[in-house]
N, CA, C and O atoms as a CHARMM CRD file, in Angstrom:
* protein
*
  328
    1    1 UNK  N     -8.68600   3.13700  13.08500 PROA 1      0.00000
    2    1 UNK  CA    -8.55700   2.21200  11.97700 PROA 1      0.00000
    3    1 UNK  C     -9.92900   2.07700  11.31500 PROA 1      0.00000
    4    1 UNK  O    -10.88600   1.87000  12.06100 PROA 1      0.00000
    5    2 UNK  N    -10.16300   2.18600   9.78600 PROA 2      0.00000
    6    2 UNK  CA   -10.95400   2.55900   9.48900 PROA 2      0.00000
    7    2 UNK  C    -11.26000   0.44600   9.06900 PROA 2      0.00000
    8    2 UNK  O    -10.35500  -0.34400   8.80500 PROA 2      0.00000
    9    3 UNK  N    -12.72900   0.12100   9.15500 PROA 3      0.00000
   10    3 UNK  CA   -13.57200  -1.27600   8.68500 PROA 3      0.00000
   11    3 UNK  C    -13.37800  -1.29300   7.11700 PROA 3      0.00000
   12    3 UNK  O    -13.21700  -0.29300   6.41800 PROA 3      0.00000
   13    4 UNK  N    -13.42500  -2.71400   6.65300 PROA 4      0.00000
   14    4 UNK  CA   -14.06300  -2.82400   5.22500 PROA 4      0.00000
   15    4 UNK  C    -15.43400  -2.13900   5.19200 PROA 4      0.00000
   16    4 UNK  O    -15.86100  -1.91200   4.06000 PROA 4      0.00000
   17    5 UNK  N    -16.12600  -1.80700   6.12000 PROA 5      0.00000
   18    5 UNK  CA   -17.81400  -1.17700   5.56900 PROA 5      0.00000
   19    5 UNK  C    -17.02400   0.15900   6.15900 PROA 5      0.00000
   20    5 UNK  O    -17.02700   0.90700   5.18100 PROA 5      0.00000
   21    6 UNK  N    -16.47700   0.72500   7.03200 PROA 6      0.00000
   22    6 UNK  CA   -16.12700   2.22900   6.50300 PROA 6      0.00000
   23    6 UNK  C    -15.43400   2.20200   5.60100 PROA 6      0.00000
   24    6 UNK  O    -16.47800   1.78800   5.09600 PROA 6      0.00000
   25    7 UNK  N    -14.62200   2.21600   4.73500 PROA 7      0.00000
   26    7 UNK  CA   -13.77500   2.73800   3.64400 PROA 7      0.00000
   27    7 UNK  C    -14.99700   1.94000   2.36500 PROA 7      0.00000
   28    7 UNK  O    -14.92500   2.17700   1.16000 PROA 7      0.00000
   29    8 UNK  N    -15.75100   1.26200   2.82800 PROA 8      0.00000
   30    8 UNK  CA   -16.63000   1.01600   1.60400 PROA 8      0.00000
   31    8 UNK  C    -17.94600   2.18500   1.53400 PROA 8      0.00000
   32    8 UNK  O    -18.77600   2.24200   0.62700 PROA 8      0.00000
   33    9 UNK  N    -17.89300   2.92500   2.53700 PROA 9      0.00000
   34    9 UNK  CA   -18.99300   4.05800   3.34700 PROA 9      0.00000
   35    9 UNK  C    -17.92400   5.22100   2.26600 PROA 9      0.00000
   36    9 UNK  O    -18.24500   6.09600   1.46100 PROA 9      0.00000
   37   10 UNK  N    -16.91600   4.83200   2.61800 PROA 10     0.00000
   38   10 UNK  CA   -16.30900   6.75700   2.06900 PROA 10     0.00000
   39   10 UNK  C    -15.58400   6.58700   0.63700 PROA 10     0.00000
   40   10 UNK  O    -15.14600   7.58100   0.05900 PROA 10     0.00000
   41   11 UNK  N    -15.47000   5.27000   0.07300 PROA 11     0.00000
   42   11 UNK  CA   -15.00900   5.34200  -0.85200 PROA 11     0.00000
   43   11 UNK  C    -15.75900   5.91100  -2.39900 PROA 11     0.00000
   44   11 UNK  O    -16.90200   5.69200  -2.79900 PROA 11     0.00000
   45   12 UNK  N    -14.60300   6.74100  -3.08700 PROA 12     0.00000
   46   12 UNK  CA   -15.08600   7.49800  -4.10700 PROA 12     0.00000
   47   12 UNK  C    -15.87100   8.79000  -3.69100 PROA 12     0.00000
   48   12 UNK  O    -16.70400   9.33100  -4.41800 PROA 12     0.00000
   49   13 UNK  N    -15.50000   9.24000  -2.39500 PROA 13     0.00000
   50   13 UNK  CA   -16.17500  10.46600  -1.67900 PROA 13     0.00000
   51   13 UNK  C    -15.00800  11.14200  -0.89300 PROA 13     0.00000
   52   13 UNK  O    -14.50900  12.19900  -1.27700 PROA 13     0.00000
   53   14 UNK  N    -14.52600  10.36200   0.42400 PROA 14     0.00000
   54   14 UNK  CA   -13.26600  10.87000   0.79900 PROA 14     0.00000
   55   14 UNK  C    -12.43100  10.07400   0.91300 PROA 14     0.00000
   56   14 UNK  O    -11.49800  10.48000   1.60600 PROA 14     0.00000
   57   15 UNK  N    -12.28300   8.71400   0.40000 PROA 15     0.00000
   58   15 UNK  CA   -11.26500   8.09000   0.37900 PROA 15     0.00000
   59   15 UNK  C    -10.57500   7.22900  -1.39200 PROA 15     0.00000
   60   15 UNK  O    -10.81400   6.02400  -1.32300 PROA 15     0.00000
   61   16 UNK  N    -10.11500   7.46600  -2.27800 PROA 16     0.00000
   62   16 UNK  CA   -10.15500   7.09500  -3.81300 PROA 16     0.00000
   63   16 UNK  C     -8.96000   5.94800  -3.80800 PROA 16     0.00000
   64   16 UNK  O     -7.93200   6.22100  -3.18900 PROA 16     0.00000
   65   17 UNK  N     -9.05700   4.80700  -4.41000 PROA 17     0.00000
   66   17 UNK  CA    -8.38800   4.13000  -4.25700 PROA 17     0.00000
   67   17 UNK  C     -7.93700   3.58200  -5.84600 PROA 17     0.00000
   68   17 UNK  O     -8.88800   2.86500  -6.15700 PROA 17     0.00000
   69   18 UNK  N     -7.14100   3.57300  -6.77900 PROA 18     0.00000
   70   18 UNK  CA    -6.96900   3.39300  -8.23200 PROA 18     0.00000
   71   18 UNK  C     -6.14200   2.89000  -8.21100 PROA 18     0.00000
   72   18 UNK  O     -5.14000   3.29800  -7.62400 PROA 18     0.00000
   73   19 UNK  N     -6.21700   1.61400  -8.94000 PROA 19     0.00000
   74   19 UNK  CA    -7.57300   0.72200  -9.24700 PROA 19     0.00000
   75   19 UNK  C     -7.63600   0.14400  -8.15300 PROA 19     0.00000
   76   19 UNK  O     -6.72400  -0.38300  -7.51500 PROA 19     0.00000
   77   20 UNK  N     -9.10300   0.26400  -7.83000 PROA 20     0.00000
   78   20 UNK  CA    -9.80300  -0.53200  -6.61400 PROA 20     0.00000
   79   20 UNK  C    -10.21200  -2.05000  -6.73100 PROA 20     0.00000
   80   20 UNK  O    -11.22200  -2.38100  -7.35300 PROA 20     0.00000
   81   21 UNK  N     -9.50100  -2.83300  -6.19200 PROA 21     0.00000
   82   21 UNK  CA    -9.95300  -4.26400  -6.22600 PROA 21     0.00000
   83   21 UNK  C    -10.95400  -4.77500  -4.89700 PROA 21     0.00000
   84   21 UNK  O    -10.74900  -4.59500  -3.69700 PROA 21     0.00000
   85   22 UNK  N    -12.03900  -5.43400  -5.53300 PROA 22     0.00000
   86   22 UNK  CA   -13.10000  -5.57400  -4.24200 PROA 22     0.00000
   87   22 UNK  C    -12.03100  -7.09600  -3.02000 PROA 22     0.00000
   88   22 UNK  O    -12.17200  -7.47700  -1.85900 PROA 22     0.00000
   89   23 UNK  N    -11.11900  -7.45700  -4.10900 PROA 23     0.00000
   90   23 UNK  CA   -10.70100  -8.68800  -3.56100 PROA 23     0.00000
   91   23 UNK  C     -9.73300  -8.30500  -2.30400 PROA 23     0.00000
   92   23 UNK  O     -9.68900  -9.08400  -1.35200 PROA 23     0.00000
   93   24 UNK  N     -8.88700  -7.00200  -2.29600 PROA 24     0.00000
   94   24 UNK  CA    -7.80900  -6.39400  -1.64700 PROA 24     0.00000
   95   24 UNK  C     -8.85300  -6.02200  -0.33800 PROA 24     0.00000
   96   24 UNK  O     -8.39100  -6.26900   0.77600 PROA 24     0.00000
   97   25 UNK  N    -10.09700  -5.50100  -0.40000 PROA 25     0.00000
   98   25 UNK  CA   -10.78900  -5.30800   0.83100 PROA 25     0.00000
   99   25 UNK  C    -11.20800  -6.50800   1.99900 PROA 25     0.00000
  100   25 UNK  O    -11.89900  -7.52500   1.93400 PROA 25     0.00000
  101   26 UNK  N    -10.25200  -5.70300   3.33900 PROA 26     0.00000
  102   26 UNK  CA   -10.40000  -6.94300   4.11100 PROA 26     0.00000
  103   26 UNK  C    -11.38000  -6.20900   4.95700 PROA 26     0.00000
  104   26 UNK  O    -12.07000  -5.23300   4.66400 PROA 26     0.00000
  105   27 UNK  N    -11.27200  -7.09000   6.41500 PROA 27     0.00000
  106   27 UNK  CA   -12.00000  -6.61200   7.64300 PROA 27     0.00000
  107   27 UNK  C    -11.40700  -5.47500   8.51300 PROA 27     0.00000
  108   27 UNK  O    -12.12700  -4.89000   9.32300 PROA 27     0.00000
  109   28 UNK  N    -10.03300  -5.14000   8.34500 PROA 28     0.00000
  110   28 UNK  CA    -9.40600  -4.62800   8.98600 PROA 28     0.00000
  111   28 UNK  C     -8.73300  -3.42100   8.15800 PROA 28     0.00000
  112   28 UNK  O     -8.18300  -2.49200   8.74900 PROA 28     0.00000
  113   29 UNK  N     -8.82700  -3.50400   6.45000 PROA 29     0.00000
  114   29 UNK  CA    -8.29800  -2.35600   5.95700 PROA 29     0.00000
  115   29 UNK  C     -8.04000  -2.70400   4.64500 PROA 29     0.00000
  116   29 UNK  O     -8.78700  -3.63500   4.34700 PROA 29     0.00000
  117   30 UNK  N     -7.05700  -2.26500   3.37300 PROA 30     0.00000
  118   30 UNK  CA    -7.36600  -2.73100   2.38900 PROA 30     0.00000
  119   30 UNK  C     -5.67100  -2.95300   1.87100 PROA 30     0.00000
  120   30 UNK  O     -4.61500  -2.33100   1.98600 PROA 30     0.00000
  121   31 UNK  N     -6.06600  -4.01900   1.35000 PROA 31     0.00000
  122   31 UNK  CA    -4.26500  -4.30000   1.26300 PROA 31     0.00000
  123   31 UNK  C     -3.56500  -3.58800  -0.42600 PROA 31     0.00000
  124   31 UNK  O     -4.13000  -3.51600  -1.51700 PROA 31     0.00000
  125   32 UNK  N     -2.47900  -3.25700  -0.11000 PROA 32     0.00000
  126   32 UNK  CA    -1.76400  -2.13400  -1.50000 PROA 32     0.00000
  127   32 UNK  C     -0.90100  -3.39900  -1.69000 PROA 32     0.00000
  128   32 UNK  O     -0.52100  -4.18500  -0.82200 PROA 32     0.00000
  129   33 UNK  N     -0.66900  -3.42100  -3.06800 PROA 33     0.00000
  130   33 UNK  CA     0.10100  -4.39400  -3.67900 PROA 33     0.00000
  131   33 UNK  C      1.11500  -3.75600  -4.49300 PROA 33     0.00000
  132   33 UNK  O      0.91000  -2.94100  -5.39300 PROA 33     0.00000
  133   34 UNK  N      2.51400  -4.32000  -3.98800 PROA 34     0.00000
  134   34 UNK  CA     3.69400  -3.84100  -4.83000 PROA 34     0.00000
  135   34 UNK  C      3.77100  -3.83700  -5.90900 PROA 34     0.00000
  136   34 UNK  O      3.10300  -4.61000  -6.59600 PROA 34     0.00000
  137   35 UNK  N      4.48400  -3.09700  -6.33800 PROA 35     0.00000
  138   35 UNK  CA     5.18900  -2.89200  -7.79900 PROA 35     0.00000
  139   35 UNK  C      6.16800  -3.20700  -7.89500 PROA 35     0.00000
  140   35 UNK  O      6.80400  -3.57100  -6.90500 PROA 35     0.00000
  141   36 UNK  N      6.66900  -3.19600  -9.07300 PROA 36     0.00000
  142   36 UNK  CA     8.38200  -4.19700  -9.11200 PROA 36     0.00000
  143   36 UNK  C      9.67500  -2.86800  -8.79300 PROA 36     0.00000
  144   36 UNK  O     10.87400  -2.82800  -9.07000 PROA 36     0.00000
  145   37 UNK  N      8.79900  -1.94000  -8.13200 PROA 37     0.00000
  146   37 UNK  CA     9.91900  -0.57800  -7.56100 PROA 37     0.00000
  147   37 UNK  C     10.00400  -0.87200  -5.87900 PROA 37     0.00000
  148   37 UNK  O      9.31900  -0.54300  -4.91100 PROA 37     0.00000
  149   38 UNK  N     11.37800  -1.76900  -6.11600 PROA 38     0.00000
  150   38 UNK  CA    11.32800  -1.50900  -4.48900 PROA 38     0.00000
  151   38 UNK  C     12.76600  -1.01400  -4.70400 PROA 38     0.00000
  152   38 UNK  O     13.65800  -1.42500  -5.44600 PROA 38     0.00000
  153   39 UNK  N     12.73100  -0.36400  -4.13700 PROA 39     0.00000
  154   39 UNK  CA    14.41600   0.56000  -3.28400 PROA 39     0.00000
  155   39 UNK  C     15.15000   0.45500  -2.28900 PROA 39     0.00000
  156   39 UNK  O     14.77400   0.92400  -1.21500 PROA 39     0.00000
  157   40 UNK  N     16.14600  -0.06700  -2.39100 PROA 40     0.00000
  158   40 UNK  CA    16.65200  -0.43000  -1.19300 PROA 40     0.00000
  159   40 UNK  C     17.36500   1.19300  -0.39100 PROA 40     0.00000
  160   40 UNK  O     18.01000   1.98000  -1.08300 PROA 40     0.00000
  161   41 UNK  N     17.21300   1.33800   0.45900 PROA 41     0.00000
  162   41 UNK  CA    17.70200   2.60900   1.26900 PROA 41     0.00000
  163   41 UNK  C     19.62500   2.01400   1.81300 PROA 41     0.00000
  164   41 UNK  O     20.72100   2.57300   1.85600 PROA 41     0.00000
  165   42 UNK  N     19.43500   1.51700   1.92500 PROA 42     0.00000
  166   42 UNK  CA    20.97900   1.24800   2.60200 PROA 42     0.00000
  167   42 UNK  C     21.73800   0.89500   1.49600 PROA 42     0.00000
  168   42 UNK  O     22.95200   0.78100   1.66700 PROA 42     0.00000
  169   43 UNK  N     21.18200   0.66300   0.19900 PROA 43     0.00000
  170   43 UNK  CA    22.17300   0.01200  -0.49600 PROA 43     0.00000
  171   43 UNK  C     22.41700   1.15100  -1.87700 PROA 43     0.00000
  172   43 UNK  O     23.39400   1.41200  -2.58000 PROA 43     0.00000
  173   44 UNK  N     20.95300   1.65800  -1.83200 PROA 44     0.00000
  174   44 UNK  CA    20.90800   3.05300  -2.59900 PROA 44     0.00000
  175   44 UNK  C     20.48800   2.33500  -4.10400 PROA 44     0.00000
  176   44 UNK  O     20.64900   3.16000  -5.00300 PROA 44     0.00000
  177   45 UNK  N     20.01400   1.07300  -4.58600 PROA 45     0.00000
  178   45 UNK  CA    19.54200   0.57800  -5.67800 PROA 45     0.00000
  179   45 UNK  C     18.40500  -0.03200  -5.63000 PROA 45     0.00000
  180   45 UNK  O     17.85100   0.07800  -4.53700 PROA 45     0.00000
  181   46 UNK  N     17.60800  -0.89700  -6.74400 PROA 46     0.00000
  182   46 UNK  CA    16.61900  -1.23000  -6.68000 PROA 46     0.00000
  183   46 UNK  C     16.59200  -2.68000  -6.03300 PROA 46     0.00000
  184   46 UNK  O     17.69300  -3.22100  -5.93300 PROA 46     0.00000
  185   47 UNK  N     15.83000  -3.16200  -5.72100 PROA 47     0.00000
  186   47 UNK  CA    15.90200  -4.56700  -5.10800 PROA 47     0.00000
  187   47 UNK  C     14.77700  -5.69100  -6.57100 PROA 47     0.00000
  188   47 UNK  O     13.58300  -5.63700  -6.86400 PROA 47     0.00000
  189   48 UNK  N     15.65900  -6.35500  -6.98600 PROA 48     0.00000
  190   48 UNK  CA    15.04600  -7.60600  -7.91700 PROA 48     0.00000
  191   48 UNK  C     14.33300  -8.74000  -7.41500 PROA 48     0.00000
  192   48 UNK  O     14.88100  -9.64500  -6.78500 PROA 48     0.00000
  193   49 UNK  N     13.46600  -8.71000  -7.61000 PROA 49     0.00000
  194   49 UNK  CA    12.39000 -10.28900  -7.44400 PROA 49     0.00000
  195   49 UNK  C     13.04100 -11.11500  -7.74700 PROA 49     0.00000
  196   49 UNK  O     13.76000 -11.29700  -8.72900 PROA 49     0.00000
  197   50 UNK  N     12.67100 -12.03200  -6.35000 PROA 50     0.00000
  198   50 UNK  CA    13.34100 -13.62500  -6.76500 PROA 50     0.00000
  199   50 UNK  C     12.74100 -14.75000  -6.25500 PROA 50     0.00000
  200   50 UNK  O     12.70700 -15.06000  -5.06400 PROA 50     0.00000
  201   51 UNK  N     12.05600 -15.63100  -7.59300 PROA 51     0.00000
  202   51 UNK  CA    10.70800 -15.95600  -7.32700 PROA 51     0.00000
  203   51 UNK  C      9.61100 -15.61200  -6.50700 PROA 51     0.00000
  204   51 UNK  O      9.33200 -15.96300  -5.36000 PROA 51     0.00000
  205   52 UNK  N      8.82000 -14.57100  -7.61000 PROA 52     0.00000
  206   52 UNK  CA     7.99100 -13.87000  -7.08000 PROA 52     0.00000
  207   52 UNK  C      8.00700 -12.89700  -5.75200 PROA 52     0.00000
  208   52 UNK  O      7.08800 -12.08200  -5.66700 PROA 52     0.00000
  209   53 UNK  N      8.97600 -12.93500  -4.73700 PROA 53     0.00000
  210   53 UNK  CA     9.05000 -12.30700  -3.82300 PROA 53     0.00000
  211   53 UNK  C     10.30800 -11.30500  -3.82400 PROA 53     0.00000
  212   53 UNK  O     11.19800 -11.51700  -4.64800 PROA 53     0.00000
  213   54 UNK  N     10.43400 -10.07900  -2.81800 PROA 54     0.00000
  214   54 UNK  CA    11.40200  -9.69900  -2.93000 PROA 54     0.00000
  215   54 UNK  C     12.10700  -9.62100  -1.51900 PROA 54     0.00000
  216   54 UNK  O     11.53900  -9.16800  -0.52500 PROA 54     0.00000
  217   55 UNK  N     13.54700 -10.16000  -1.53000 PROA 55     0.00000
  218   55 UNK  CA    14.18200 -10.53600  -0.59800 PROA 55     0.00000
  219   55 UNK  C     15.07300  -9.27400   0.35600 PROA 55     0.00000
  220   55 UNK  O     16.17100  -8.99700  -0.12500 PROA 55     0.00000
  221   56 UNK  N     14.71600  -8.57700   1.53500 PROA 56     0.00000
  222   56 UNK  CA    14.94700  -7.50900   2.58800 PROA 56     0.00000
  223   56 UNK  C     15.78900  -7.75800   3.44400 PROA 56     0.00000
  224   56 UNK  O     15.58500  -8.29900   4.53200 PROA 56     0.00000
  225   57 UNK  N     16.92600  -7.32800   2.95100 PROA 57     0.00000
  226   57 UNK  CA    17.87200  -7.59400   4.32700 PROA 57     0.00000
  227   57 UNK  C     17.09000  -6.57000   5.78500 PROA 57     0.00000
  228   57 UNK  O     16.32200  -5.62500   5.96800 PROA 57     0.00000
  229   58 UNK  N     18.11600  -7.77700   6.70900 PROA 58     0.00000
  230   58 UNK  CA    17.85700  -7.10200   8.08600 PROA 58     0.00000
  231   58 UNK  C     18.53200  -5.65300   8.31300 PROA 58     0.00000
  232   58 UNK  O     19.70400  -5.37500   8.06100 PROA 58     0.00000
  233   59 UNK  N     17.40200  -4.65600   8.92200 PROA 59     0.00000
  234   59 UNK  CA    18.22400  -3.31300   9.16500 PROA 59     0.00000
  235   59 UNK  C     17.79900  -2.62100   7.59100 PROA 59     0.00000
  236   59 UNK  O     17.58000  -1.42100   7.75100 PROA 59     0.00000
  237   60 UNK  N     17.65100  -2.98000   6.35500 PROA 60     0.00000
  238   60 UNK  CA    17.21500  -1.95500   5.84600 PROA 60     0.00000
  239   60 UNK  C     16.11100  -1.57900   6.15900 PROA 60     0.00000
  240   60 UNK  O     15.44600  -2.12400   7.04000 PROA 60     0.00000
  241   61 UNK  N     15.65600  -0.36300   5.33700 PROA 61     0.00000
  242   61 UNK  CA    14.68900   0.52500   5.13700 PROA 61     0.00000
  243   61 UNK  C     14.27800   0.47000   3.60400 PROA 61     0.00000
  244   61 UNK  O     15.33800   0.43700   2.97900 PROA 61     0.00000
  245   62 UNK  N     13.16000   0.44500   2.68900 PROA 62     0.00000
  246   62 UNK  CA    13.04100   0.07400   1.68900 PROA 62     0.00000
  247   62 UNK  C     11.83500   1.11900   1.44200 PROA 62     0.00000
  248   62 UNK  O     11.10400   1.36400   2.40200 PROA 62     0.00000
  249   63 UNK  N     11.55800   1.83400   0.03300 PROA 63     0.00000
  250   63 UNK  CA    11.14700   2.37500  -0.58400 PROA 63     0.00000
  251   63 UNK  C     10.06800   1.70400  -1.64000 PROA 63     0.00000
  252   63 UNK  O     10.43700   1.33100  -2.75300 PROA 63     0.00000
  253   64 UNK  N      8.57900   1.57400  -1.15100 PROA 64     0.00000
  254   64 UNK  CA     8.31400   0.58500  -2.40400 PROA 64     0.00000
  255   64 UNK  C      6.88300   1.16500  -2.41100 PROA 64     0.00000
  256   64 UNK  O      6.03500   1.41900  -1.55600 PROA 64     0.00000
  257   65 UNK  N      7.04200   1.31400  -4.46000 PROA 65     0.00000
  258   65 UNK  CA     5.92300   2.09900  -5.15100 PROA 65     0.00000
  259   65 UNK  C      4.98000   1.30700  -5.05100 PROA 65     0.00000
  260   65 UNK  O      5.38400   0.14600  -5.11600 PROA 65     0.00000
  261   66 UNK  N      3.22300   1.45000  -4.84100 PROA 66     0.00000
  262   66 UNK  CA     1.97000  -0.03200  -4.95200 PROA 66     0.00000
  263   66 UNK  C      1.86900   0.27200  -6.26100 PROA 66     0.00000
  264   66 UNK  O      2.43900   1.14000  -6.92200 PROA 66     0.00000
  265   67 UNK  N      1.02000  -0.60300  -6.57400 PROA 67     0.00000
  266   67 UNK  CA    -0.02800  -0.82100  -8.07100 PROA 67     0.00000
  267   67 UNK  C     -1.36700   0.34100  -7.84500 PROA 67     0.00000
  268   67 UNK  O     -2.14500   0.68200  -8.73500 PROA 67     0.00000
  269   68 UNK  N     -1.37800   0.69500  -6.78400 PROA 68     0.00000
  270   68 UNK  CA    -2.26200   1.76400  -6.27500 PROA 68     0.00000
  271   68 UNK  C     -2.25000   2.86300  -6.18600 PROA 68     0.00000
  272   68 UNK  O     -1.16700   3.22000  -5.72300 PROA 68     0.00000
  273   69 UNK  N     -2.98800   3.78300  -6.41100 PROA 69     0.00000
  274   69 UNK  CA    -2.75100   5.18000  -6.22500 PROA 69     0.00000
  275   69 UNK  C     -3.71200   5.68000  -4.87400 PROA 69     0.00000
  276   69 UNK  O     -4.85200   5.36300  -5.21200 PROA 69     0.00000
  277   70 UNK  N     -3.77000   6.19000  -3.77000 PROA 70     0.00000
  278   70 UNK  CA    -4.17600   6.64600  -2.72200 PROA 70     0.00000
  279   70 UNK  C     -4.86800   7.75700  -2.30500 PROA 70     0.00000
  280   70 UNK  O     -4.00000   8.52700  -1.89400 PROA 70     0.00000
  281   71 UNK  N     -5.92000   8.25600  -2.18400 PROA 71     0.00000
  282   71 UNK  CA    -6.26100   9.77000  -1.65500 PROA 71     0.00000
  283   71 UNK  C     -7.15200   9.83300  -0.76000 PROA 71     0.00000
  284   71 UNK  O     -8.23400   9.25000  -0.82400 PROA 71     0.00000
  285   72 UNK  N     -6.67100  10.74100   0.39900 PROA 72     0.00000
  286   72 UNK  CA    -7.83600  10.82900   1.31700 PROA 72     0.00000
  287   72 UNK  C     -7.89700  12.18200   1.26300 PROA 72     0.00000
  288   72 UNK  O     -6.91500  12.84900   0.93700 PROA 72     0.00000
  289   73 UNK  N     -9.52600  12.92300   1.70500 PROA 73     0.00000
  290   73 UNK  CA    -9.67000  13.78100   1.81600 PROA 73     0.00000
  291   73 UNK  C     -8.92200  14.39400   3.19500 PROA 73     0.00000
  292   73 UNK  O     -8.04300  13.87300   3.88200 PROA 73     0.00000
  293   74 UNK  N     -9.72800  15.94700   3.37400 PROA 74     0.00000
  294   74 UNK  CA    -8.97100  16.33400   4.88300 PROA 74     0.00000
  295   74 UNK  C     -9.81300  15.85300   6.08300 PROA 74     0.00000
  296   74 UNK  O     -9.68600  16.13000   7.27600 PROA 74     0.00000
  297   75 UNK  N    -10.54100  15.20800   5.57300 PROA 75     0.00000
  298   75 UNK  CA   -11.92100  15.01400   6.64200 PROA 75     0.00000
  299   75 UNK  C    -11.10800  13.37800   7.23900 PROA 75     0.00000
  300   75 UNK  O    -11.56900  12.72000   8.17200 PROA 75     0.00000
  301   76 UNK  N    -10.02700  13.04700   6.55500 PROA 76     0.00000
  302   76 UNK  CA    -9.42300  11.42100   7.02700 PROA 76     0.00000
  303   76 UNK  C     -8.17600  11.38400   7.38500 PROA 76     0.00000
  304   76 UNK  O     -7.26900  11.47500   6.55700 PROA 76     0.00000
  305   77 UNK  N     -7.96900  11.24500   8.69100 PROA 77     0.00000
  306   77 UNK  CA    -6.91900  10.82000   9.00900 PROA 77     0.00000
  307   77 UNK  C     -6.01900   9.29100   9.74500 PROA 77     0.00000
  308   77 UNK  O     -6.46500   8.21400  10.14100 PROA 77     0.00000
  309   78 UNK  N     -4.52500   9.87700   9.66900 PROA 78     0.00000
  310   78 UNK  CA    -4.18700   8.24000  10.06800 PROA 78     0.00000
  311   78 UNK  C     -2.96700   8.20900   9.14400 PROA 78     0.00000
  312   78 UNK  O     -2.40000   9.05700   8.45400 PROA 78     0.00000
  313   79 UNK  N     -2.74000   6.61700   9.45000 PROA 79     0.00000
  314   79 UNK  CA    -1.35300   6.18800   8.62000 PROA 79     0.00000
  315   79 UNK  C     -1.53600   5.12700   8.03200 PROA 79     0.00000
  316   79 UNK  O     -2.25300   4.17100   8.32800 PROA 79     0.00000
  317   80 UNK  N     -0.79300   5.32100   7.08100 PROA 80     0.00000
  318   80 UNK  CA    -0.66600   3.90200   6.62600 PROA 80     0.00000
  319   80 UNK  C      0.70500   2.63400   6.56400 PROA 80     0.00000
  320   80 UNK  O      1.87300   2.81600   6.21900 PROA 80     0.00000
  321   81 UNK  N      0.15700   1.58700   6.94800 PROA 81     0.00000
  322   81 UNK  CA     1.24400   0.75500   7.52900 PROA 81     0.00000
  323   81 UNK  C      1.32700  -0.44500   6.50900 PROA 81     0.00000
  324   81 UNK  O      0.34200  -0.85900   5.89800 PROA 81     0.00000
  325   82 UNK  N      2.33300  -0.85400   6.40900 PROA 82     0.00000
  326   82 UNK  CA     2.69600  -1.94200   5.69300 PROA 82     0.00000
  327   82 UNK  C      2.37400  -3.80400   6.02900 PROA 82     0.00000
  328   82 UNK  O      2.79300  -4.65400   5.24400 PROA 82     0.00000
């Protein structure tokens, strides 16, 4: 698991983050913020915001685009978790 001072060490070198908010950088990693594309997998449509949040049934699986775009080089590995 990579620190806020590593990914602040590799960012714009091997790790690109668009658009980068200094506010999304925590201690533990950097948080991706949804987009209004979430997909529901079990239901096969989009899922609608309702007040401000979007509501996940139990047992799905959901598909959801960030406000972020992501790249790591080959020199970085790992996953990314929600």
């Amino acid at each position: 698991m990579l620190s806020d001072q590593d990914i602040d060490k590799f960012l714009n070198r091997d790790i690109v983050i668009y658009p980068f908010n200094e506010n999304d950088l925590t201690p533990v990693g950097y948080n991706l913020n949804p987009s209004d594309f979430v997909f529901s997998i079990a239901k096969q449509t989009l899922i609608t915001k309702n007040n401000e949040t979007f509501e996940i049934e139990a047992h799905d699986t959901v598909l959801i685009l960030t406000k972020e775009a992501v790249w790591v080089s080959k020199r970085i590995a790992g996953t990314f978790h929600s």
